[in-house]
Structures are given as structure tokens and as C-alpha cells.
N, CA, C and O atoms as a printed pandas DataFrame, in Angstrom:
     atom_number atom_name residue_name chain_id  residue_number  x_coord  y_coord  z_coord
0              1         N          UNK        A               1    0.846   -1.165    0.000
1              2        CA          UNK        A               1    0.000    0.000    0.000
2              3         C          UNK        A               1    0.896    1.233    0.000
3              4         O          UNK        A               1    1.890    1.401    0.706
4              5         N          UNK        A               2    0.438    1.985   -0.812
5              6        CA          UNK        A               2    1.118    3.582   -0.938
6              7         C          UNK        A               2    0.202    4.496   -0.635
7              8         O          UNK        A               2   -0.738    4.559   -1.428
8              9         N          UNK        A               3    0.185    5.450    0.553
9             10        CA          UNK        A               3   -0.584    6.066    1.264
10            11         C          UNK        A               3    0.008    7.243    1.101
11            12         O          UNK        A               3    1.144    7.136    1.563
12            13         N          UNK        A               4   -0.269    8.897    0.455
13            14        CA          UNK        A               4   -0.122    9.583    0.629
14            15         C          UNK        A               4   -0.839   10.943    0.832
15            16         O          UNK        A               4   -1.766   11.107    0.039
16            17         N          UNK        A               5   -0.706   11.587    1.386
17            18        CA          UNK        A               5   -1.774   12.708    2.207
18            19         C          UNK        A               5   -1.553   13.847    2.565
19            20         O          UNK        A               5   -0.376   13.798    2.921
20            21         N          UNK        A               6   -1.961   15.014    2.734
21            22        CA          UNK        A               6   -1.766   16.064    3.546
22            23         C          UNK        A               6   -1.426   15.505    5.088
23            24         O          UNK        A               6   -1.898   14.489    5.599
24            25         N          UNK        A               7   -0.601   16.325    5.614
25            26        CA          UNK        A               7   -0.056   15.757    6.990
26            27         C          UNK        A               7   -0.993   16.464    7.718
27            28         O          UNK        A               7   -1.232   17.639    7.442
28            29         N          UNK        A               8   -1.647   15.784    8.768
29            30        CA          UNK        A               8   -2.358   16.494    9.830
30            31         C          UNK        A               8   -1.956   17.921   10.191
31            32         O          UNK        A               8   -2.711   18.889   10.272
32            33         N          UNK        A               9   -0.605   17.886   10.399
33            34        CA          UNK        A               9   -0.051   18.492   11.231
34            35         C          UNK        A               9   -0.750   20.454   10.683
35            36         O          UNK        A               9   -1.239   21.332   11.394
36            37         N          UNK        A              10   -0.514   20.431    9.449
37            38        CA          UNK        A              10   -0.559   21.834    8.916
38            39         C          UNK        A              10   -2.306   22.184    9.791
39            40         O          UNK        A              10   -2.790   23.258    9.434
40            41         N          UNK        A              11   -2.943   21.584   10.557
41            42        CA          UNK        A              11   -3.996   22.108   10.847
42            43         C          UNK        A              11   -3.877   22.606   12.259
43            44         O          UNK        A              11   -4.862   22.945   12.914
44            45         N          UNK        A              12   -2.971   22.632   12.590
45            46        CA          UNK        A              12   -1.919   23.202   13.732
46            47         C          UNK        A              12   -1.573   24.493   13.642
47            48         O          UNK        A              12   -1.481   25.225   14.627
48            49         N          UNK        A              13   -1.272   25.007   11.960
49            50        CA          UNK        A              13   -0.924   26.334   11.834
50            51         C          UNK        A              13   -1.189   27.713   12.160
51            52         O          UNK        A              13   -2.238   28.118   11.659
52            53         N          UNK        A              14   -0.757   28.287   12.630
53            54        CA          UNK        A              14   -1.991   29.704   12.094
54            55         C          UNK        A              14   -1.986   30.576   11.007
55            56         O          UNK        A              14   -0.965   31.027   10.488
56            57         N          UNK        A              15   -3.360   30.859   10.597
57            58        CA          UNK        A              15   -3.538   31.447    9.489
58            59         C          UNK        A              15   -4.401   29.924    8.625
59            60         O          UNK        A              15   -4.764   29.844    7.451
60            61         N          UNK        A              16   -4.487   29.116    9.487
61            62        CA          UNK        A              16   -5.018   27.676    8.679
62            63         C          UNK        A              16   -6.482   27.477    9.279
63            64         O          UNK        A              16   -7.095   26.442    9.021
64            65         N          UNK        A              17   -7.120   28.613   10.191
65            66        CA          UNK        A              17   -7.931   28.365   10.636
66            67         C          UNK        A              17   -7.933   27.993   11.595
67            68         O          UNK        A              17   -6.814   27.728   12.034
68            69         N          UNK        A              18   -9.463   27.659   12.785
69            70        CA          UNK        A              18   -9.073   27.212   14.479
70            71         C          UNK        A              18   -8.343   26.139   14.635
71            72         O          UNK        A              18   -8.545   25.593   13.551
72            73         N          UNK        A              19   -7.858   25.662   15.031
73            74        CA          UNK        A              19   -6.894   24.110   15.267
74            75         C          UNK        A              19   -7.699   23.545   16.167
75            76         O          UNK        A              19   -7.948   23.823   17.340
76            77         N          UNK        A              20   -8.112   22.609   15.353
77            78        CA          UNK        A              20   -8.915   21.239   15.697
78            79         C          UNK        A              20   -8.125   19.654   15.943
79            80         O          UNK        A              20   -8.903   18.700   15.932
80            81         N          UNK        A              21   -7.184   19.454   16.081
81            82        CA          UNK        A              21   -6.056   18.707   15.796
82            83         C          UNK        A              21   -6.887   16.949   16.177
83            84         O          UNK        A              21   -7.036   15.846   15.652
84            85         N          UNK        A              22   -7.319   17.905   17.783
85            86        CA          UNK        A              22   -8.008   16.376   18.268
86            87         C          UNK        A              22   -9.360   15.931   18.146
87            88         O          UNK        A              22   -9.819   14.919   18.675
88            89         N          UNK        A              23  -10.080   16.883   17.296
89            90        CA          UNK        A              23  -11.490   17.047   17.424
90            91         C          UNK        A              23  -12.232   15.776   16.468
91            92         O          UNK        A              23  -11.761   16.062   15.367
92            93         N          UNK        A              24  -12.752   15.047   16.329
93            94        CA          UNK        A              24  -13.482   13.772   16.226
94            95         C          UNK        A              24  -14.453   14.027   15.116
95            96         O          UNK        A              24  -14.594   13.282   14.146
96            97         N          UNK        A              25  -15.311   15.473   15.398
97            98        CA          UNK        A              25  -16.665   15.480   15.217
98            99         C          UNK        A              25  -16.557   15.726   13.531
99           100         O          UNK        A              25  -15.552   16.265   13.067
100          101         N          UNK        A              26  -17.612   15.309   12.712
101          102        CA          UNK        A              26  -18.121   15.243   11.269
102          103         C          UNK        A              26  -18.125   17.041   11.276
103          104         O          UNK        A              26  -18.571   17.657   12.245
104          105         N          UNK        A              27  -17.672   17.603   10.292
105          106        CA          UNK        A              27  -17.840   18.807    9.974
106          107         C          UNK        A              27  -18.459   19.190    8.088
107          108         O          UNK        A              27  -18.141   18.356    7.240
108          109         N          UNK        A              28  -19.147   20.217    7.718
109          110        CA          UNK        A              28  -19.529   20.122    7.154
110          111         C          UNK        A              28  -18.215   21.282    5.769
111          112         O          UNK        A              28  -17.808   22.428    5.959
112          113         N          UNK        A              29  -18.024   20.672    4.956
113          114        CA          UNK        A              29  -16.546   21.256    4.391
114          115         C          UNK        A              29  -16.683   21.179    2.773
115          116         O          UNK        A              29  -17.703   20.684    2.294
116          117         N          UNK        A              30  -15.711   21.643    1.989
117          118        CA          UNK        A              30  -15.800   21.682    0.703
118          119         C          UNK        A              30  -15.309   20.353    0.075
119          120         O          UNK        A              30  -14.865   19.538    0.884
120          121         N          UNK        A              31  -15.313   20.046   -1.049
121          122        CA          UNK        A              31  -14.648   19.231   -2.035
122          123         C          UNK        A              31  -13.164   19.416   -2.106
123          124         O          UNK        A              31  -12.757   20.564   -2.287
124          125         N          UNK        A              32  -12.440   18.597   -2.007
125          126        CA          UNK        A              32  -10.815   18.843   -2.403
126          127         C          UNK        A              32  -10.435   19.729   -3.592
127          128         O          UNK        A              32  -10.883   19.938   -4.720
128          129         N          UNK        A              33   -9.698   20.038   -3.054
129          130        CA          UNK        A              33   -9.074   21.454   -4.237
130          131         C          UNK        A              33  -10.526   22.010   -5.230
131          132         O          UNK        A              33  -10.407   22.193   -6.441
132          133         N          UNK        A              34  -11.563   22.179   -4.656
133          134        CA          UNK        A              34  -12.263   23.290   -5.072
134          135         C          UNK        A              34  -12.094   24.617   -5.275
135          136         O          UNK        A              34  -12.560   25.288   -6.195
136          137         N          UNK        A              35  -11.257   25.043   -4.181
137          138        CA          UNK        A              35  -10.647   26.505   -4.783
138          139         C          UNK        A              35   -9.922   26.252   -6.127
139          140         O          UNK        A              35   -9.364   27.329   -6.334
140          141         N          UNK        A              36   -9.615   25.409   -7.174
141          142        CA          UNK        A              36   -8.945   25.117   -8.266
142          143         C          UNK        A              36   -9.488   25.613   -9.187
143          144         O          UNK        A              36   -8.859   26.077  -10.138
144          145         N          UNK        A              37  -11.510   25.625   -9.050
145          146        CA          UNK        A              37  -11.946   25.312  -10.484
146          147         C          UNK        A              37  -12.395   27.137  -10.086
147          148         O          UNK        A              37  -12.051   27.811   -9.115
148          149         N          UNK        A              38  -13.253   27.502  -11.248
149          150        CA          UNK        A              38  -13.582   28.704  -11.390
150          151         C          UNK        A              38  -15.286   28.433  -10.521
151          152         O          UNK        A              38  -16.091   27.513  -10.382
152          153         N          UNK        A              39  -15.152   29.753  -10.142
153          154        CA          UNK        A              39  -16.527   30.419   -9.411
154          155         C          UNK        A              39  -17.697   29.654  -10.075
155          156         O          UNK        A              39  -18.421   28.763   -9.630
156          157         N          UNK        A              40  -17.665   30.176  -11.086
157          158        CA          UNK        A              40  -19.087   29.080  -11.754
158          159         C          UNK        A              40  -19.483   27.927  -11.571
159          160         O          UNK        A              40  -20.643   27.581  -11.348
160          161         N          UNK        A              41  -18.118   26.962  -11.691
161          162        CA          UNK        A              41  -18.245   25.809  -11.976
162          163         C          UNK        A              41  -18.654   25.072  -10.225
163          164         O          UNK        A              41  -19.384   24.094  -10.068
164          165         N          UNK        A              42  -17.872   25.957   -8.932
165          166        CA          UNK        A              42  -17.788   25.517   -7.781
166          167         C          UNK        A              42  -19.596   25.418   -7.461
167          168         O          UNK        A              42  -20.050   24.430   -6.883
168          169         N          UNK        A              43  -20.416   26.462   -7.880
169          170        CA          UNK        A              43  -21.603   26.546   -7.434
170          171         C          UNK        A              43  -22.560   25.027   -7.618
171          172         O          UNK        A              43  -23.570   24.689   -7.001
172          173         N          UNK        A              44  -21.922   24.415   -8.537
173          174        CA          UNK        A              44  -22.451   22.745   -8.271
174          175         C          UNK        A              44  -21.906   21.686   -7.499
175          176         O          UNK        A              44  -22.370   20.546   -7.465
176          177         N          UNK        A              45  -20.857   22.112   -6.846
177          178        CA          UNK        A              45  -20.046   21.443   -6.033
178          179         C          UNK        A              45  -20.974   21.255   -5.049
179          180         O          UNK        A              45  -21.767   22.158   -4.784
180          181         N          UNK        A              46  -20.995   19.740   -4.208
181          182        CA          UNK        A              46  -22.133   19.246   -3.524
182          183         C          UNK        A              46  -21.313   19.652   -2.056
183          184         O          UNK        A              46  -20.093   19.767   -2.179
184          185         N          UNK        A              47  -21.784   19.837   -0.931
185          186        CA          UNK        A              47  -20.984   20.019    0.197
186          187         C          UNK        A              47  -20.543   19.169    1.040
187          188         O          UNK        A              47  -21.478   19.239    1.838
188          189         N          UNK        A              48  -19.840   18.412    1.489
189          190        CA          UNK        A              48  -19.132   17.165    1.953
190          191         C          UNK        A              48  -18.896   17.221    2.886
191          192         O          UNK        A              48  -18.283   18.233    3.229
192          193         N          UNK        A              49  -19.238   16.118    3.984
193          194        CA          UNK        A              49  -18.599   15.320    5.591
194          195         C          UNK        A              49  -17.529   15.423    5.131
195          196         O          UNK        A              49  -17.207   15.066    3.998
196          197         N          UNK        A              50  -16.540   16.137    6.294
197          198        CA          UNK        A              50  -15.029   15.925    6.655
198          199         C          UNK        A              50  -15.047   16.088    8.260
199          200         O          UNK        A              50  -15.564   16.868    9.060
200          201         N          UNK        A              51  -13.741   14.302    8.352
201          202        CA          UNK        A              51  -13.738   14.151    9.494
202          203         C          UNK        A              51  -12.155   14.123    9.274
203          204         O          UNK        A              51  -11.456   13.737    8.337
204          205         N          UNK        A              52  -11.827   14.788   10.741
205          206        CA          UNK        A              52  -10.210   15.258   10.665
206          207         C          UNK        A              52   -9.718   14.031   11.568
207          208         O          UNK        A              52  -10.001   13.725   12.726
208          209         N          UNK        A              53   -8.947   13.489   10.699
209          210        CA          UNK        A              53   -7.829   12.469   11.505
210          211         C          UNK        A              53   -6.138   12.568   11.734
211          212         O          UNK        A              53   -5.242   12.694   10.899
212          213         N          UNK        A              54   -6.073   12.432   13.563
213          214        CA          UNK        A              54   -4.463   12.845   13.830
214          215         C          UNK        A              54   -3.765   11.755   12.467
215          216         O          UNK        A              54   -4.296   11.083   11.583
216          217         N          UNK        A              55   -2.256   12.035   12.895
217          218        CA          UNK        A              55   -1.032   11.325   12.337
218          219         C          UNK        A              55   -1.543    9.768   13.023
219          220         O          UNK        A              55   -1.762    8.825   12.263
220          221         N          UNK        A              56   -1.686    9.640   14.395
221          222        CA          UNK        A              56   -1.863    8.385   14.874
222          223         C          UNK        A              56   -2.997    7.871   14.742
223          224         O          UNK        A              56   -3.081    6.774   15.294
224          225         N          UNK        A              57   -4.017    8.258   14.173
225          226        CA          UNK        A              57   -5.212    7.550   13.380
226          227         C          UNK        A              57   -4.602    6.927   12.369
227          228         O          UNK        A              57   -4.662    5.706   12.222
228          229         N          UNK        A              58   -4.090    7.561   11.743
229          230        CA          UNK        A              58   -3.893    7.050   10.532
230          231         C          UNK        A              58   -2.654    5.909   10.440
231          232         O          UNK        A              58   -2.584    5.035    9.576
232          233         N          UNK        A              59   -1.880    6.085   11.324
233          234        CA          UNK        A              59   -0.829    4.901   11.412
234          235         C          UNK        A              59   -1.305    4.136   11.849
235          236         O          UNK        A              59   -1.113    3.108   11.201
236          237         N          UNK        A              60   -2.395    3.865   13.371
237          238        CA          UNK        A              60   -3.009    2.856   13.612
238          239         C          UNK        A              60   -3.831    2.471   12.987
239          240         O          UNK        A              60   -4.331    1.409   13.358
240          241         N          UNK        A              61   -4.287    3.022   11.945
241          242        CA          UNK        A              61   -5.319    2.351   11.201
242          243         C          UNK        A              61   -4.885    1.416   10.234
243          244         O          UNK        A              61   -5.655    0.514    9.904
244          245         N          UNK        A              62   -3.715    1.508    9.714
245          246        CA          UNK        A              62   -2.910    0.758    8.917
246          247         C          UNK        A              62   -2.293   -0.170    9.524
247          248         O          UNK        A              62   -1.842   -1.125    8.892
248          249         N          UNK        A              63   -2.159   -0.061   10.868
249          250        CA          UNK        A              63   -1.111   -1.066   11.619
250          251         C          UNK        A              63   -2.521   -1.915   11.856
251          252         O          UNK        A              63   -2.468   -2.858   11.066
252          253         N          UNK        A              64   -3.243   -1.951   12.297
253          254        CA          UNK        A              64   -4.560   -2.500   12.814
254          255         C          UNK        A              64   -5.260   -3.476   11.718
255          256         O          UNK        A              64   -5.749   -4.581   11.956
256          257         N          UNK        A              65   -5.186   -2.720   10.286
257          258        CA          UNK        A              65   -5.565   -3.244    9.202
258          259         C          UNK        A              65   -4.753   -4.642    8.967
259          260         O          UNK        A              65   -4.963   -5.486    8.096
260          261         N          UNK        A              66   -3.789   -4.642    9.973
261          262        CA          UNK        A              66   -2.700   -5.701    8.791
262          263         C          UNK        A              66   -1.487   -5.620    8.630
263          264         O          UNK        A              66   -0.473   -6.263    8.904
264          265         N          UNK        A              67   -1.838   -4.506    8.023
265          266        CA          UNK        A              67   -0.173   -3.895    7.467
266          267         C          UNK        A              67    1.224   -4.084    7.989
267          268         O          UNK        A              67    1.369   -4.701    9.044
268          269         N          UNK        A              68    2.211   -3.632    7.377
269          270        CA          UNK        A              68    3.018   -3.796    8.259
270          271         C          UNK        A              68    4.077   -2.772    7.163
271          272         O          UNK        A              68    4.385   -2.732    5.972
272          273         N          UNK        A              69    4.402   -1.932    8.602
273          274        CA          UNK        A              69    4.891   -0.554    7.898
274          275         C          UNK        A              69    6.524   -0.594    7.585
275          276         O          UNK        A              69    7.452   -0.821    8.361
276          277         N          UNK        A              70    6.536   -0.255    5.993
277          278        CA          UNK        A              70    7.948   -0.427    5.553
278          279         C          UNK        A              70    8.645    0.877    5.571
279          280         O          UNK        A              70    9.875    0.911    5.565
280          281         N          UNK        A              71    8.123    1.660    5.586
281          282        CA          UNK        A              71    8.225    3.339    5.245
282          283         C          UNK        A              71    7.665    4.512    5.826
283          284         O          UNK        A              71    6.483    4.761    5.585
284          285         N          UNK        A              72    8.062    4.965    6.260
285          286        CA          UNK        A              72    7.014    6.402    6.837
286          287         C          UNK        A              72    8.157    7.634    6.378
287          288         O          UNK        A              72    9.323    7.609    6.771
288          289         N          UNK        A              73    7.648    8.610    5.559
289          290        CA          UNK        A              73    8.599    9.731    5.145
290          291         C          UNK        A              73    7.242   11.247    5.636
291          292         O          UNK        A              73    6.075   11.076    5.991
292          293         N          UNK        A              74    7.703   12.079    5.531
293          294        CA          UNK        A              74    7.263   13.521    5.557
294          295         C          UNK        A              74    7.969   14.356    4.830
295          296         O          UNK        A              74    9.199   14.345    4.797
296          297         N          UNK        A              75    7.071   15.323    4.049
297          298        CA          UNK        A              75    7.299   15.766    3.272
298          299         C          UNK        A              75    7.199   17.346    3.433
299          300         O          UNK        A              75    6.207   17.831    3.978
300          301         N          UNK        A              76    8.163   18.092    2.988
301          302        CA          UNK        A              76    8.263   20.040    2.903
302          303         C          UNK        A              76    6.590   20.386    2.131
303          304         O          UNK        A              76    5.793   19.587    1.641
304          305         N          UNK        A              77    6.519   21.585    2.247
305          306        CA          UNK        A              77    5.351   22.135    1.641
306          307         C          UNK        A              77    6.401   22.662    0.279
307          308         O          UNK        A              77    7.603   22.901    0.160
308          309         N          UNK        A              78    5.137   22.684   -0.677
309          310        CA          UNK        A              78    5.495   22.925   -2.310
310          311         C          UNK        A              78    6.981   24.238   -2.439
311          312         O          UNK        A              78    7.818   24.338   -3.337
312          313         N          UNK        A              79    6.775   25.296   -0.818
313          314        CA          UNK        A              79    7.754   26.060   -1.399
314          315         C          UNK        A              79    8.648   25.753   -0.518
315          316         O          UNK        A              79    9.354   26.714   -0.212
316          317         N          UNK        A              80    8.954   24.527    0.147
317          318        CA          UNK        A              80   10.294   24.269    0.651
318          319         C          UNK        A              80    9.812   24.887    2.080
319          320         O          UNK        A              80   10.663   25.627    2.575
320          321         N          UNK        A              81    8.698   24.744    2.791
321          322        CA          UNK        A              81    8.361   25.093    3.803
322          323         C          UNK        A              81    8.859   24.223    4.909
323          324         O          UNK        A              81    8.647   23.013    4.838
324          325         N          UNK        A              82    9.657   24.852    6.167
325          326        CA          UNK        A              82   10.026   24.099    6.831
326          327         C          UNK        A              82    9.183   23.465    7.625
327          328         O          UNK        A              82    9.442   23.478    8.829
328          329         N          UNK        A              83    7.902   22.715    7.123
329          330        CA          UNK        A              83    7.192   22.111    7.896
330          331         C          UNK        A              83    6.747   21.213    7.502
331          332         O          UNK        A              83    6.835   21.207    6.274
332          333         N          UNK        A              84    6.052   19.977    8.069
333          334        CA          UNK        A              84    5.628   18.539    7.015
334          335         C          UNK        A              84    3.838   18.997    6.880
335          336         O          UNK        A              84    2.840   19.163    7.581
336          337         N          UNK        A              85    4.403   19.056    5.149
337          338        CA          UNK        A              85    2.900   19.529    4.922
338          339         C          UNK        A              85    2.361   18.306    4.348
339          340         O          UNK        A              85    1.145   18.247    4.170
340          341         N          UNK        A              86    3.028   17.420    4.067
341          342        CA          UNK        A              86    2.567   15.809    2.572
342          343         C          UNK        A              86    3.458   14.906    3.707
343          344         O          UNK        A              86    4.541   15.110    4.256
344          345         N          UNK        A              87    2.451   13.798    3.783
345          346        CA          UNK        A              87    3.304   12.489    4.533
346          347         C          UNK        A              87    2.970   10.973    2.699
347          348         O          UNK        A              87    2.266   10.844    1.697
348          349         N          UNK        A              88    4.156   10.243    3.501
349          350        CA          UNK        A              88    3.925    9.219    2.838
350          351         C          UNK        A              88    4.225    7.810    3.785
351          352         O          UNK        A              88    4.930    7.548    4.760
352          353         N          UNK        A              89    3.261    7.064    2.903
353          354        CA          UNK        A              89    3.626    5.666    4.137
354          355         C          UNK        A              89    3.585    4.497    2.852
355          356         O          UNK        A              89    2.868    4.461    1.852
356          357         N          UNK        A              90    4.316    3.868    3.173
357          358        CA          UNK        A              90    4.768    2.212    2.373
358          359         C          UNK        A              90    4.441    1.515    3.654
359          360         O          UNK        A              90    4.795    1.703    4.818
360          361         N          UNK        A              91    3.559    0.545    3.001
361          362        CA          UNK        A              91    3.331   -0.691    3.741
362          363         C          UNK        A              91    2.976   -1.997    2.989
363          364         O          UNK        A              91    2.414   -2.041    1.894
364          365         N          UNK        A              92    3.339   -2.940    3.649
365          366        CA          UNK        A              92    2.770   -4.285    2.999
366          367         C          UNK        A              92    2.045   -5.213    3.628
367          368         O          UNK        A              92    1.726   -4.957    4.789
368          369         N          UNK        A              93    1.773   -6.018    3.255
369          370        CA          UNK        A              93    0.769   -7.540    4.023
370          371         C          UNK        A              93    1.353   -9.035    3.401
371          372         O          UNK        A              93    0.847  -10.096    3.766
């Protein structure tokens, strides 16, 4: 399995909005990279459940599944930001 993602972590930031890091609850949120398409096109965009999961959700969920983790990397943001904005995980079964 090749798992890659926005890293939790950037929801920590500020300027990223309230930091919810540990918060559980279903929130009501946009489509992925909707800010991408033009104004027009977003107004059919349907509005979507997002539920925020830590770093350790997501490793235990893979460890739990089975898996068995070959890899775990973190990744800079697009401008070389010193922070892990993209994780990646290798795993196998």
C-alpha cells in the first residue's frame, strides 16, 4: 500500500484556521481542491462530511488493518516550507 496525504499536522498552523487537531466530530466542508476550479463551476459542487484524523489515526489504522509498515517519510510544503505539509507511508501484508 502507498498512502499519501496532507499531513495532519498543517492544521496546527496559524492562518489555517481554528486548530482542531483532536477534534473527532463530522464537519460540514468543501470538495478537495475546489478553490482550483472557477466560481461558476464551484456553485455545483455538492458540500461534503469531513472528518479530521491525527497522524496516529492514521498509522493505527494501517497497523490494525494488517499492514506492516515499511516506510514512513514527511514531506516540505510545495515552497520548501520548513514544515511537514505531505506524509507518505509504504506498507505491505
Amino acid at each position: 500500500m502507498i498512502l499519501s496525504d496532507f499531513h495532519p499536522f498543517r492544521r496546527c498552523l496559524p492562518g489555517q484556521g481554528e486548530i482542531e487537531y483532536f477534534d473527532p466530530e463530522l464537519k460540514s466542508g468543501d470538495v478537495a481542491y475546489q478553490g482550483f476550479f472557477d466560481e461558476q463551476e464551484q456553485v455545483d459542487f455538492p458540500d461534503v462530511s469531513v472528518r479530521l484524523y491525527t497522524l496516529s489515526d492514521i498509522m493505527n489504522a494501517v497497523l490494525e488493518a494488517g499492514f506492516t509498515l515499511k516506510r514512513f517519510d514527511e514531506h516540505r510544503g510545495w515552497n520548501n516550507e520548513n514544515i511537514p505539509w505531505e506524509f507518505t507511508i509504504l506498507a505491505g501484508k
